[in-house]
N, C-alpha and C positions, 0 to 999 in steps of 0.2 A: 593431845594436840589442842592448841588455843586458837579460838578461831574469830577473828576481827572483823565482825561486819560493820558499815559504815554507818555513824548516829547521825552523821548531819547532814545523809540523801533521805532527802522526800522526794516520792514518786508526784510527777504530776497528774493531776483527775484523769485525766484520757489515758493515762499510761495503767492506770490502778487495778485493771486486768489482764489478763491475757497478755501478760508479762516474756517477750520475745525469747525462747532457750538460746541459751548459750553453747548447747552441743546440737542441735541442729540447725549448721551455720547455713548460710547465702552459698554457693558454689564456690570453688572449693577452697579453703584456706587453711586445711592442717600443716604441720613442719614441716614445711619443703615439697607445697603442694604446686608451687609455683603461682598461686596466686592471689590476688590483692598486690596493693604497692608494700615497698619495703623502704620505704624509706624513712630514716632515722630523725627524728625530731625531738629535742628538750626546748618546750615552748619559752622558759625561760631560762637555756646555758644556763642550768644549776647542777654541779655535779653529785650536791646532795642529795637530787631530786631522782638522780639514777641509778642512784649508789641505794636508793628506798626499795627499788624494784628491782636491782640487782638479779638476778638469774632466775626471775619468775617467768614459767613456759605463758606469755600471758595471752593475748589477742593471737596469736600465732598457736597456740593452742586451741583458743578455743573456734576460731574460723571464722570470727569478725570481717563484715565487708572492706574491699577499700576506703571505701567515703565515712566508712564509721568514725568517730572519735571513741580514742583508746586511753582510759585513765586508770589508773596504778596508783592504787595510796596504801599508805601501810600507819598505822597511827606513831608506830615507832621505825629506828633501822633494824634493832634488834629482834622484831617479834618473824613471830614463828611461821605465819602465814601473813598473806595478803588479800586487801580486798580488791576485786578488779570491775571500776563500773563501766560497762561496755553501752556509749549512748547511738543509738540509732541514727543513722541522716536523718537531717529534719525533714525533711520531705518525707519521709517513711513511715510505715505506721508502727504502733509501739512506742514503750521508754528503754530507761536503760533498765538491764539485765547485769544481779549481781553475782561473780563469782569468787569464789574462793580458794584461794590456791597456794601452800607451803615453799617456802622457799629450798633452792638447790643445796643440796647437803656436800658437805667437805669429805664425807665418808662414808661407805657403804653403811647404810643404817639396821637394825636388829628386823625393820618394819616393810623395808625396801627389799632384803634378801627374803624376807618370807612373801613379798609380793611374786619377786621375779620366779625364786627355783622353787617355789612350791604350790602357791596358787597354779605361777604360770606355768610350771615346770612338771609338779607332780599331777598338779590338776589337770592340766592339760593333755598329760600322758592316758590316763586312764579315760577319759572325756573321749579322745582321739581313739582309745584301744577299743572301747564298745562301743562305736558310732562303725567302724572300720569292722570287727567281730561280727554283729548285723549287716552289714553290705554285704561279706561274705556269706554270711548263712542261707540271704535270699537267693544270691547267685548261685551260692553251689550246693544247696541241700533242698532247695524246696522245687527245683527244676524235678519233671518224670526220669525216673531212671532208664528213658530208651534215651535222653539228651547225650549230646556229644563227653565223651570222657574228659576229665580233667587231666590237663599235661603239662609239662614245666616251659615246652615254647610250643607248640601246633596250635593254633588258633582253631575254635573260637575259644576254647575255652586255655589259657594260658596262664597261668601264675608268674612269670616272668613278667610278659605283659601287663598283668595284672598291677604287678608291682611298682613299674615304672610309671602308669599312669596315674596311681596311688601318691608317690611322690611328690608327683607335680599339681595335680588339684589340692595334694593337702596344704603344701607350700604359699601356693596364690590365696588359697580361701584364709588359712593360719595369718600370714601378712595383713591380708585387708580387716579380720575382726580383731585383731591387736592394733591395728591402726586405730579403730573405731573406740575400742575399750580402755586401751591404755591412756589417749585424750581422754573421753569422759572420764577416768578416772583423775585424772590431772588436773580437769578442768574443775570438778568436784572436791579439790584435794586432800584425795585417797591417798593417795601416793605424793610422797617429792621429788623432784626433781632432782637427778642425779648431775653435780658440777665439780667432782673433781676430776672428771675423763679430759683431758685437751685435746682438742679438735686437730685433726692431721694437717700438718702444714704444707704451701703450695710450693714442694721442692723437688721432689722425685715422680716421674710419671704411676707410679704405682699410688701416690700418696694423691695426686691430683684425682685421680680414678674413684681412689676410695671417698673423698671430698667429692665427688658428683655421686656417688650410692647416698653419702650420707645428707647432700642435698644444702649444703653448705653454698656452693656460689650460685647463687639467683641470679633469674635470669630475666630479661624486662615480658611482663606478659605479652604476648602478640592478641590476648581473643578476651574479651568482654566477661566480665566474671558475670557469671549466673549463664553465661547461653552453654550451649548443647556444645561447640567447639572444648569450650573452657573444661568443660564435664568431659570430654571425652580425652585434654591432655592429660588433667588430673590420676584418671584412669588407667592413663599408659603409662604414665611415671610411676607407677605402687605395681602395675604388674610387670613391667619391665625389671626393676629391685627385687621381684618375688620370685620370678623368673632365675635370674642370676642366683638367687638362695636355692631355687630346687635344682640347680644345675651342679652346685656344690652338695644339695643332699642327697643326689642321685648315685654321684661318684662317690662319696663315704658308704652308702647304704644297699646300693642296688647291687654291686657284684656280690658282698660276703652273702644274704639275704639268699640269692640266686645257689651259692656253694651251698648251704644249708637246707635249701629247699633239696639238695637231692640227695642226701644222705635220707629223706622221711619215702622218697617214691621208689618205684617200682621200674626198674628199668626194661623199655619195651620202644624195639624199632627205632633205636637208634635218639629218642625220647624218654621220660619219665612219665609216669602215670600216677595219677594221687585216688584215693576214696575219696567221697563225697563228703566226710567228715573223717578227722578233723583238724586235718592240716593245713585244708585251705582256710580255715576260719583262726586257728592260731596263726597260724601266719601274716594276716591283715593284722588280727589282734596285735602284735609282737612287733613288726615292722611300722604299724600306725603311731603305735603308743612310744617307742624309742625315735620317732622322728619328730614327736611332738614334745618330747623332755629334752631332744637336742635346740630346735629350732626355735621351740616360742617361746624360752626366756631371754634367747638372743634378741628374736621383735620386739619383745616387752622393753630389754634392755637397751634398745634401738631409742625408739620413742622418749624414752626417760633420760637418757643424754641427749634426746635432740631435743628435747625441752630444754633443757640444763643451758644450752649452746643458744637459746634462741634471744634471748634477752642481751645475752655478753654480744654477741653480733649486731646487738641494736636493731632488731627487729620489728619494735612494736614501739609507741609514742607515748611517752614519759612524760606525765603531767605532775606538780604540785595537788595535795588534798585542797578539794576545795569547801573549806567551812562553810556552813550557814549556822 
């Protein structure tokens, strides 16, 4: 990958430290976090100039304020990445902050499918399998053996229950650090941006639904970015999305899960009973790690079209390089 940083920005003296990150933005402005403005600007009506920045996830990526100035230069059309200088309000403290970031690819690339199903996919299975294996272990193995038995529904101790609750903290948690990593990785770019998915069009009630998941019609902020309101919409739009994902992985995963857990117990009282080891620990094991090779190359591959999407919707303010 070739990587084009800018030769004709000089930092000015005040800015020459402590250099603002570009992945720990102002509140909150990842794709389709609702906030900052969205409004489309080529300072000079040049469609050269947008056709330069073409399908880079750029300021929308990386959570630049509203008031910031958002420039995009690329020293050619053709090259392979982009440099993105992100200048601070003048009133603000700090310079600009430069990023780097690859353009949206035409096709699933060799470097994108090893990111999505295998970092995110295979990595994320096993990550998820022994994080979930240890939870189970302290719950059900290291308790005194006069603790309540383990059984497939009587509470307290329930592997049913278990299971569903499993589903839904992995779902919210899984969403928000793909949220988190797949931008930095973007914003660093690790990864390209994937642009040959086309965005669902506004014709079918189902298509319009899935265009509010994907976060596609913006909506004018009501609350002050950076306050505590602004942080807290932010927040419900990524769990609300997350939400809706564990509601679809509950139904894929929670009945067969449930059948299989009682084919390992002991039937007792109209219940199942399990030992203390070691079916409840392969079962988190198993259940954890198969919802995290379903689900988080979809986030991953979420994020990575909605970068793709973010620039062709004019999202971010397309400026001319500016020489010195």
């Amino acid at each position: 990958m070739r990587w084009i940083r800018n030769p004709f920005f000089t930092p000015p003296p005040a800015a020459a430290s402590g250099l603002p990150s570009p992945l720990i933005p102002p509140p909150p402005a990842f794709p389709g976090s609702g906030g900052g403005e969205t409004t489309t600007t080529n300072t000079d009506n040049d469609d050269s100039d947008l056709e330069r920045g073409r399908g880079v996830a750029a300021a929308v990526v990386t959570g630049q304020p509203a008031a910031a100035a958002r420039s995009i230069s690329s020293s050619s059309s053709s090259a392979s990445t982009i440099t993105i200088d992100n200048h601070r309000r003048e009133d603000g403290d700090g310079g600009p902050a430069l990023v780097l970031l690859q353009r949206p690819t035409d096709t699933m690339t060799g470097h994108q499918f090893f990111y999505i199903f295998v970092l995110d996919g295979l990595g994320a299975m096993v990550l998820s399998g022994g994080i979930n294996f240890a939870i189970a272990y302290a719950m059900y193995t290291i308790p005194p053996p006069t603790a309540a038995p383990i059984r497939l529904w009587q509470l307290p101790n329930t592997l049913a229950g278990d299971g569903a609750v499993t589903i839904i903290i992995q779902s919210i948690i899984t969403w928000l650090v793909e949220l988190v990593l797949v931008n930095r990785d973007l914003s660093k770019g690790v990864v390209a941006p994937i642009g040959f998915i086309p965005p669902p069009p506004l014709t079918t009630r189902l298509s319009r639904a899935a265009r509010w998941f994907l976060f596609l019609d913006r909506t004018t902020e009501a609350h002050e970015p950076g306050s505590a309101a602004h942080w807290a919409g932010f927040m419900f739009s990524q769990v609300v999305r997350a939400m809706v994902m564990a509601v679809l992985s509950f139904a894929l995963l929670w009945g067969p899960s449930v059948g299989i857990l009682m084919a390992f117990g002991t039937r007792s009282g109209g219940d199942w009973v399990y030992e203390r080891t070691w079916t409840p620990q392969m079962y988190k094991l198993v259940l954890g790690g198969i919802q995290a090779l379903l689900t988080t190359p979809l986030f991953a591959l979420f994020w990575l079209v909605r970068a793709g999407w973010a620039l062709r919707t004019h999202e971010v303010l397309v400026t001319p390089q500016q020489r010195r």
